[in-house]
C-alpha positions as CSV (number, residue, x, y, z in Angstrom):
1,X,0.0,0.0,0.0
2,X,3.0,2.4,0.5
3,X,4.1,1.7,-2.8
4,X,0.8,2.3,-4.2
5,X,0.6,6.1,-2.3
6,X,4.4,7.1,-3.3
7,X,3.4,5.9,-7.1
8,X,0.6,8.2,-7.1
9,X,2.3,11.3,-5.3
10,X,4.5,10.5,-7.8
11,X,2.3,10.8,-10.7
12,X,0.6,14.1,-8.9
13,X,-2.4,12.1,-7.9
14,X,-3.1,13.1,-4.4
15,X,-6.6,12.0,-4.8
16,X,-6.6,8.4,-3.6
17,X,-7.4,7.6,-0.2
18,X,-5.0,4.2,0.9
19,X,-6.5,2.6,4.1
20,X,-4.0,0.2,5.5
21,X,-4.1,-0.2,9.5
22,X,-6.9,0.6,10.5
23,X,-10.2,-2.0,10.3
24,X,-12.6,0.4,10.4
25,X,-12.6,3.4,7.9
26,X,-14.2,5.9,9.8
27,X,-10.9,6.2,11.7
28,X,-9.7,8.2,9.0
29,X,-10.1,11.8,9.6
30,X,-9.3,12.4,5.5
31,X,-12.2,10.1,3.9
32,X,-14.5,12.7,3.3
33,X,-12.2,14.5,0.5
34,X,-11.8,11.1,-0.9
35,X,-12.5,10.4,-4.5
36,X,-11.3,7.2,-4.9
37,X,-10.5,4.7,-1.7
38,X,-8.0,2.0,-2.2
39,X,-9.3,-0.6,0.4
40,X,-7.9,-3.9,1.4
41,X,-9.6,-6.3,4.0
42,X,-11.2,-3.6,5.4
43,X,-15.3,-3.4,5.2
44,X,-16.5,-1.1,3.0
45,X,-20.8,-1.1,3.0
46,X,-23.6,2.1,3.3
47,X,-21.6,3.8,6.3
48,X,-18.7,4.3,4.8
49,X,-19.7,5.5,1.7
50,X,-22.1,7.6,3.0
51,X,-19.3,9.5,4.8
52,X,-17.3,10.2,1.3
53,X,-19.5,12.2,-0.5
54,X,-17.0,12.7,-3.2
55,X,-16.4,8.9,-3.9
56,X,-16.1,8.0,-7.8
57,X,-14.7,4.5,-7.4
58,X,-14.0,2.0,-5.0
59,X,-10.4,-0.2,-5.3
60,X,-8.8,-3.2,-4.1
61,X,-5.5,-3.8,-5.3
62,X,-6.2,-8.0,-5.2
63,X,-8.3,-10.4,-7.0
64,X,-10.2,-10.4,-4.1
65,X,-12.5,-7.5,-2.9
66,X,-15.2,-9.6,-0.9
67,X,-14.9,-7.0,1.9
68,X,-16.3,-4.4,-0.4
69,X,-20.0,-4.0,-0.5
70,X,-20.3,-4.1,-4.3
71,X,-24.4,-4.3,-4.4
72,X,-24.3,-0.6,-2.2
73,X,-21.6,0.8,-4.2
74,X,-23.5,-0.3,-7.7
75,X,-26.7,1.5,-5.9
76,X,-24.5,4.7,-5.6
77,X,-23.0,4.0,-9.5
78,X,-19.5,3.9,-7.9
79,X,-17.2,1.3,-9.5
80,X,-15.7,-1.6,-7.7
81,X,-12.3,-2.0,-9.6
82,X,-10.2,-5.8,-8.1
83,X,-6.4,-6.2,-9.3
84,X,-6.9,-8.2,-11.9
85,X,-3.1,-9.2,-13.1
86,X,-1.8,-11.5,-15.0
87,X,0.6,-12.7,-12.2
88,X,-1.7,-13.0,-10.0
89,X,-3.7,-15.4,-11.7
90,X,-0.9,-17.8,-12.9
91,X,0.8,-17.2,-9.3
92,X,-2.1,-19.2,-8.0
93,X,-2.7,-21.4,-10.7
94,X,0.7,-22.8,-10.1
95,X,1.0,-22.9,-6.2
96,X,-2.3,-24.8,-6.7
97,X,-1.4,-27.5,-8.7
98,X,2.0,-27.7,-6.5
99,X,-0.4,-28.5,-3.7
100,X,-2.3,-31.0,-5.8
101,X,1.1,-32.7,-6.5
102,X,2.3,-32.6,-2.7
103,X,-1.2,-34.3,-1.8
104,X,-0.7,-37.2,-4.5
105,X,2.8,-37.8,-3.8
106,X,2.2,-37.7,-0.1
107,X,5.3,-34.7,0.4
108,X,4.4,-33.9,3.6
109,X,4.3,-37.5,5.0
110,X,7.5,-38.3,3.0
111,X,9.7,-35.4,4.2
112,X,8.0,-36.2,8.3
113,X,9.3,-39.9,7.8
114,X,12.7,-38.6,7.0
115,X,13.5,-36.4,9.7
116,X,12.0,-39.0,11.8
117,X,14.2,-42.0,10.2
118,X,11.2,-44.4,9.7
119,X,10.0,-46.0,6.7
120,X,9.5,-44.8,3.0
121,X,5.8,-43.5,2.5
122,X,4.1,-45.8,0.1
123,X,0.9,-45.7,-2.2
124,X,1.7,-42.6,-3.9
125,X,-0.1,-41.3,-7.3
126,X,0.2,-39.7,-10.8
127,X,-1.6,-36.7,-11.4
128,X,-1.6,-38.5,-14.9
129,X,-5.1,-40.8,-15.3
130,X,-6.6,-39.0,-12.1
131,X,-10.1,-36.9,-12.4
132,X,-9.4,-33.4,-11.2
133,X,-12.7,-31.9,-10.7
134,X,-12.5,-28.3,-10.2
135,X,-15.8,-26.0,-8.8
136,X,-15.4,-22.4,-10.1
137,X,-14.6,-21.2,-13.9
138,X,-12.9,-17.9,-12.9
139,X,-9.4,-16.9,-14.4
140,X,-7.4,-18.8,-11.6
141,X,-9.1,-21.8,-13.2
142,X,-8.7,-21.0,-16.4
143,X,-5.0,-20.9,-15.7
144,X,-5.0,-24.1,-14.0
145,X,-7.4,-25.7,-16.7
146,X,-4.7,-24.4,-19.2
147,X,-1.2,-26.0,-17.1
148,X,-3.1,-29.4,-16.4
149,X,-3.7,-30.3,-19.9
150,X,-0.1,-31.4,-20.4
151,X,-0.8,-33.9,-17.6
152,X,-3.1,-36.2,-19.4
153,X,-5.7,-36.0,-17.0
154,X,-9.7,-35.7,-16.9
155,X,-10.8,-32.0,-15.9
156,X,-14.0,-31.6,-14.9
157,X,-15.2,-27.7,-14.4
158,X,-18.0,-26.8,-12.1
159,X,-19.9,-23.6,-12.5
160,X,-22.7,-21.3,-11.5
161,X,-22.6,-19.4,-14.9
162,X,-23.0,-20.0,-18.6
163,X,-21.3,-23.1,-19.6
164,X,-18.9,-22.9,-22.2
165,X,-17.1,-25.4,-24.9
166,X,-13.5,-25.7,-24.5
167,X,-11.5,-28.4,-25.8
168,X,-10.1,-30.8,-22.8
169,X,-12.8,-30.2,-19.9
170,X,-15.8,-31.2,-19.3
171,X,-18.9,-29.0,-16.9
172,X,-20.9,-31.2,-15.2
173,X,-23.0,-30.9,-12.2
174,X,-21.7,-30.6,-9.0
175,X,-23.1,-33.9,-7.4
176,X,-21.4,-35.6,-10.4
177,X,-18.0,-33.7,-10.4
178,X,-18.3,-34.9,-6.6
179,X,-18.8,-38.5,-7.1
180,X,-16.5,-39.4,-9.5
181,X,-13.1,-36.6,-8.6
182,X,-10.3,-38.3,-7.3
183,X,-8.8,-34.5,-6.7
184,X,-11.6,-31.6,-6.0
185,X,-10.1,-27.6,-6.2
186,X,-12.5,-25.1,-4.5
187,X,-11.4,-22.1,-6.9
188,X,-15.3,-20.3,-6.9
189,X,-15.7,-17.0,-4.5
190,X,-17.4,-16.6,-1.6
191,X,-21.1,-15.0,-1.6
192,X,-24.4,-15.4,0.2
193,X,-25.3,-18.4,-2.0
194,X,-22.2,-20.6,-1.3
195,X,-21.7,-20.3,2.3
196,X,-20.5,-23.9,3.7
197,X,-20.7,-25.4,0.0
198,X,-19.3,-28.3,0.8
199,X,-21.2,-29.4,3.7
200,X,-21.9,-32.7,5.4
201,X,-24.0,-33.6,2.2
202,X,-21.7,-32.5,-0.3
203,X,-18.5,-34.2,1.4
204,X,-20.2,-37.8,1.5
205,X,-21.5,-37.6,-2.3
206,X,-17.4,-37.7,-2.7
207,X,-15.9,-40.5,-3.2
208,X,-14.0,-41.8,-0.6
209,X,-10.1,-41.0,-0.5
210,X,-10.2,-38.3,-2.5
211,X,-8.5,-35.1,-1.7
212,X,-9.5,-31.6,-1.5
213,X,-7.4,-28.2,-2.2
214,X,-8.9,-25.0,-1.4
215,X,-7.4,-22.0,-1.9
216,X,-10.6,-19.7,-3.1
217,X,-12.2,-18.7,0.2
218,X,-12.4,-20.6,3.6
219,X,-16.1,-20.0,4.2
220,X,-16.8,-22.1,0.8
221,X,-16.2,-25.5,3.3
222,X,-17.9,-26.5,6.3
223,X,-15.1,-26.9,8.6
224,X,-16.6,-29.4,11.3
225,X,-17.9,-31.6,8.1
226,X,-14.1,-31.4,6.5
227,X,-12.8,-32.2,10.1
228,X,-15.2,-35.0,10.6
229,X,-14.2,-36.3,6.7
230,X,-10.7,-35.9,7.2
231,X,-10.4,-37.9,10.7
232,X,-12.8,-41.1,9.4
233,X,-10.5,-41.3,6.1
234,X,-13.5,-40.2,4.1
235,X,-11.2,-37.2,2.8
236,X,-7.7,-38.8,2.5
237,X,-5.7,-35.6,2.6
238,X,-6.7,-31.9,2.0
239,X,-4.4,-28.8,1.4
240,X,-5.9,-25.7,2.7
241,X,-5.1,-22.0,2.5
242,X,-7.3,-20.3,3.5
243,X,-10.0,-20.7,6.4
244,X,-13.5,-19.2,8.2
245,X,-11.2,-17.8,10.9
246,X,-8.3,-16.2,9.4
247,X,-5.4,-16.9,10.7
248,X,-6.3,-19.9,11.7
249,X,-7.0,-20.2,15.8
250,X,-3.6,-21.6,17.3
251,X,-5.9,-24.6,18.8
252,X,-7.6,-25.1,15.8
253,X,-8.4,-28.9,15.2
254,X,-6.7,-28.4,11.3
255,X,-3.3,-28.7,13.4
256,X,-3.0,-31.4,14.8
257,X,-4.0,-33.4,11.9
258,X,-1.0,-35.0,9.7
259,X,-3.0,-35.7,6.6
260,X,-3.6,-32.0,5.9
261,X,-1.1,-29.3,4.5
262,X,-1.7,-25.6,6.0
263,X,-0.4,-22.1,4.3
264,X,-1.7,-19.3,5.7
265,X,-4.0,-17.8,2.8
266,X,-0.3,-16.4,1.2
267,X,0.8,-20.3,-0.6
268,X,0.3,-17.9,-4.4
269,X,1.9,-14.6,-3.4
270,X,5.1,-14.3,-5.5
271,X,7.4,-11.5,-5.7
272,X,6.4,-11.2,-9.4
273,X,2.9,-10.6,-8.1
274,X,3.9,-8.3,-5.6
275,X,6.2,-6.1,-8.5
276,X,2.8,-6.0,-10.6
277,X,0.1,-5.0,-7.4
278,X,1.0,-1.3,-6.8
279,X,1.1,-0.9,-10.2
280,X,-2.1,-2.2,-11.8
281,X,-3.6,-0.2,-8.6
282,X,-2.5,2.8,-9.6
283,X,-3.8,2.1,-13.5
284,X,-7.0,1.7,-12.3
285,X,-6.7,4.5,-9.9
286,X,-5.4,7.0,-12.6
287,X,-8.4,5.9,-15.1
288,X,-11.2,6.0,-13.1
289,X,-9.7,10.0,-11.9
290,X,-10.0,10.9,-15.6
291,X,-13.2,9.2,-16.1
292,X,-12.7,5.7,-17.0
293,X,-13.3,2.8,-16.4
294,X,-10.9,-0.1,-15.9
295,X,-11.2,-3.3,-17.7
296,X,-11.4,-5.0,-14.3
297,X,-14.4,-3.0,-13.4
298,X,-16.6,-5.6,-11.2
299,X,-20.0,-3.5,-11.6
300,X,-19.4,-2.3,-14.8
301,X,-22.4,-3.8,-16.3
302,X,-25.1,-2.0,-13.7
303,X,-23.5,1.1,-13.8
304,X,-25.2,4.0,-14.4
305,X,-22.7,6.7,-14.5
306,X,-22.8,9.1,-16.6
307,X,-19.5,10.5,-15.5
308,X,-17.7,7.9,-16.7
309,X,-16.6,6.7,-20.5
310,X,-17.5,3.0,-21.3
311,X,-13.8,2.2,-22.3
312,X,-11.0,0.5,-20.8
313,X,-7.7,1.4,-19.9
């Protein structure tokens, strides 16, 4: 974020309000002269808009902007602009399919017998012949879709929207991409509709011993259900970065078990990532101050702004 502020003081763009700290806006004494708010992890809904009267646009320097209120900001025509980079999207394609591979070639288990001199792990697995079934068609999966092709094997694609045709995958429902995924990747993000996705119901249409990556959004998984899953066998192994409670409670049942690997919600972030952040921010930032509006745009579609040219930048 201090990148971000010296790139725009730079550029003579005192505009931008950058919230860091602080979780609750209203501490900041200078958001009512705000015309644009860079806002990460911090809640952003009625109240806080209401106290910057001279808002044009609303943005979070990550994929993610879940903590923004994007339904009250559309209300208000402000735009809701995420960090959509290319980096960023192959940074976590990669580091999930890493995790996919540590799960099938048991890594964790493997590197745990060493250092304890016991017996080599056996019963380890190819990705190549296994059923990936991944929930979520975003551009992280589209990435991942793209690197697992080479692997020869069967990708089946979950989604809430329009289907598609692509070459190589498969969409199927989601009680079939359940029954029949040796490997399941959670890559969808989190809204009122999906809360505890994969609950009790969902885990025991999956077949048993498969394993489960998430590394969208810890709220997608019901955590007592995965717990349950994961201590009968039901779940053979899951990899998980990211959790309801974040970071995850010291006490937290997840650590004590040995068939699950834990990165804390960060197992993507790359230093090529972090080079490209500040500066896609501040693109967006710039372009929505001279009335524009970024590719990335999440609202773009309900917008009605007249302030604003229908153009990318």
């Amino acid at each position: 974020m201090k990148k971000i502020a010296s790139l725009l003081e730079a550029a003579d763009r005192p505009a931008a309000v950058i919230a860091t700290e602080s979780q609750d806006l209203l501490e900041f004494p200078e958001l009512a002269q705000a015309t644009v708010l860079v806002c990460l992890m911090i809640p952003c809904g009625a109240k806080e808009m209401d106290a910057m009267p001279a808002l044009r646009g609303l943005v979070s320097p990550l994929l993610g902007y879940d903590w923004i209120d994007v339904e009250e900001a559309t209300r208000r025509s402000i735009p809701v602009v995420n960090g959509e980079i290319r980096e960023s999207r192959e940074s976590m394609a990669e580091a999930t399919i890493m995790l996919v591979l540590a799960l099938l070639y048991r890594l964790r288990e493997t590197e745990a017998e060493l250092r304890a001199g016991g017996e080599r792990v056996q019963h380890r697995n190819m990705l190549k012949g296994r059923t990936v079934g991944i929930v979520g068609y975003g551009g992280i999966t589209r990435e991942i879709v793209h690197r697992l092709k080479g692997w020869q094997a069967t990708i089946l694609v979950h989604t809430r929207g329009a289907q598609e045709i692509e070459e190589g995958i498969s969409f199927v429902s989601s009680d079939h991409l359940l029954a029949v995924s040796d490997v399941v990747l959670l890559m969808t993000r989190l809204d009122d509709g999906n809360r505890h996705w994969l609950d009790r119901s969902r885990v025991q249409l999956m077949k048993r011993g498969v394993l489960l990556v998430n590394t969208a959004r810890g709220g997608l998984v019901d955590e007592e259900a995965l717990l349950e899953a994961l201590q009968s066998g039901h779940v053979a192994a899951a990899a998980l970065d990211v959790f309801e409670t974040e970071p995850l409670p010291a006490g937290h049942a997840f650590r004590q078990l040995s068939n699950v690997i834990l990165t804390p919600h960060s197992v993507g972030h790359t230093a090529q990532m972090f080079e490209q952040i500040p500066l896609t921010a501040v693109a967006n930032i710039v372009g929505l101050l001279d009335g524009k509006l970024p590719e990335s745009c999440k609202n773009k579609s309900s917008l009605n702004q007249p302030a604003y040219k229908q153009e990318t930048t």
